[in-house]
C-alpha positions as CSV (number, residue, x, y, z in Angstrom):
1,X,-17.6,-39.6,-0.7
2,X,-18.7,-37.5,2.3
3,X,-15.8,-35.2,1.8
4,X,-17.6,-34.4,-1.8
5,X,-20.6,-33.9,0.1
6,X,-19.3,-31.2,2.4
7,X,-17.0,-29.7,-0.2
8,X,-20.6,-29.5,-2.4
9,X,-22.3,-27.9,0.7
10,X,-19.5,-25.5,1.2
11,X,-19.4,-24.4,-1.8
12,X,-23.3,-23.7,-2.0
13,X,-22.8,-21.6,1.0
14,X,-20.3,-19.5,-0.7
15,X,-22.2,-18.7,-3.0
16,X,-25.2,-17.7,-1.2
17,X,-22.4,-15.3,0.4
18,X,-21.3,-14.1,-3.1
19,X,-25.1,-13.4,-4.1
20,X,-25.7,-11.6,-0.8
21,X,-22.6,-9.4,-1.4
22,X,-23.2,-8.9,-4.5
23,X,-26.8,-7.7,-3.7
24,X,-25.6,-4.6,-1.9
25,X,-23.5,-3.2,-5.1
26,X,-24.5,0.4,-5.7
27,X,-25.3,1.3,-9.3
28,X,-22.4,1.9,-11.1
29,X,-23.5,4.9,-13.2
30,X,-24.1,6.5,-9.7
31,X,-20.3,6.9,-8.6
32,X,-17.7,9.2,-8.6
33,X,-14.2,8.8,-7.2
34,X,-12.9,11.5,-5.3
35,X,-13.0,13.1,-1.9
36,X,-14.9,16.2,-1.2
37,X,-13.1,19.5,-0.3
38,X,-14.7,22.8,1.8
39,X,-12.8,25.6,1.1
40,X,-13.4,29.4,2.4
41,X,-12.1,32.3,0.5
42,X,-12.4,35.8,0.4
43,X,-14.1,37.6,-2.6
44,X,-12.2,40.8,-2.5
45,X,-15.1,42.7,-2.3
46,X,-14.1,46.0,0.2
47,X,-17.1,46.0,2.5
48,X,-17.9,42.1,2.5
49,X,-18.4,39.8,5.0
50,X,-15.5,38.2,3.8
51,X,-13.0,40.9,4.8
52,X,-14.0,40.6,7.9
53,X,-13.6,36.8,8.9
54,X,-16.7,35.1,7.5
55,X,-15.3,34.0,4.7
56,X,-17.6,32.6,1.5
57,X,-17.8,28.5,1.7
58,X,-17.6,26.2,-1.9
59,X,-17.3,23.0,-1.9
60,X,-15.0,20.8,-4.4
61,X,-14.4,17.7,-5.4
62,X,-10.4,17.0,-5.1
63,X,-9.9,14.2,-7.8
64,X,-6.3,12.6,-9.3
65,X,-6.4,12.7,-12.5
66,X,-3.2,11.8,-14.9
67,X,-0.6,12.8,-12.0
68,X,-2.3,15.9,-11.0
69,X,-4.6,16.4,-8.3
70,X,-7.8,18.3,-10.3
71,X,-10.6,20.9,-8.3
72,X,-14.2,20.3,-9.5
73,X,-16.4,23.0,-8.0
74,X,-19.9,21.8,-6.8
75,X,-22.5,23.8,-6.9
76,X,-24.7,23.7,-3.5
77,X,-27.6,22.3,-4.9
78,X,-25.5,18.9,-6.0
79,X,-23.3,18.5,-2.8
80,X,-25.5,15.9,-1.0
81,X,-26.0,14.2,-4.7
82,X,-22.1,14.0,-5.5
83,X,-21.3,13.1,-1.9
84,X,-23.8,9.7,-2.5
85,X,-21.9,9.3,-5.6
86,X,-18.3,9.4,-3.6
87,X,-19.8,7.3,-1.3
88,X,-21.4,4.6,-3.5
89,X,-17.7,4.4,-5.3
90,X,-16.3,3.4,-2.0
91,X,-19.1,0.8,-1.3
92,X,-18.4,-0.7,-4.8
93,X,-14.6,-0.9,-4.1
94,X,-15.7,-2.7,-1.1
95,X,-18.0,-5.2,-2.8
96,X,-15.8,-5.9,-5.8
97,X,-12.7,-6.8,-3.1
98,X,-15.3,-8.8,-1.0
99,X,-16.7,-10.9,-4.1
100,X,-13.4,-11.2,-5.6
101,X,-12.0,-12.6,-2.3
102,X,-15.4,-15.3,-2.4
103,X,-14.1,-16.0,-5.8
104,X,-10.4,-17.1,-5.1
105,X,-12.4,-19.1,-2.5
106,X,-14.3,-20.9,-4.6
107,X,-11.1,-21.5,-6.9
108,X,-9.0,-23.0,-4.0
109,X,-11.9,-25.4,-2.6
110,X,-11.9,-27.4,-6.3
């Protein structure tokens, strides 16, 4: 009988832990997997900047996509936007491994 009692109070616990977790899932629609990439080139241009060591910046996002590694280009005025985005996909692969580990918790405590 008191072993049903702690097993009961156990389990509310866990899933105060799963709610809690669960709480600090990113939106979905906001994520993007991928890494971002800085890459520096040279334009070609004969009296450029570029030709002289100060090459032009442009960032990418580096994404596998069907066995092949794919280069997005990102314009400037997006970079901090899609960097959120490759962040917020990590934080949900985070979550969804936390809660699932809660889950198989819960399973196993029945």
């Amino acid at each position: 009988m008191i072993s049903d009692k702690v097993k009961l109070m156990d389990e509310k616990k866990i899933l105060k832990e799963r709610r809690k977790i669960y709480g600090q899932m990113p939106m979905v629609e906001e994520s993007i997997r991928g890494s971002l990439v800085v890459m520096r080139r040279t334009c070609g241009k004969a009296n450029c900047r570029c030709q002289k060591g100060q090459k032009h910046r442009a960032m990418y996002l580096s994404q596998s996509h069907n066995g092949k590694t794919r280069m997005i280009y990102i314009p400037k005025n997006m970079e901090k936007r899609v960097d959120q985005y490759i962040k917020n996909y990590q934080k949900i692969k985070s979550v969804l491994n936390r809660l699932s580990d809660i889950n198989i918790k819960l399973l196993t405590k029945r």
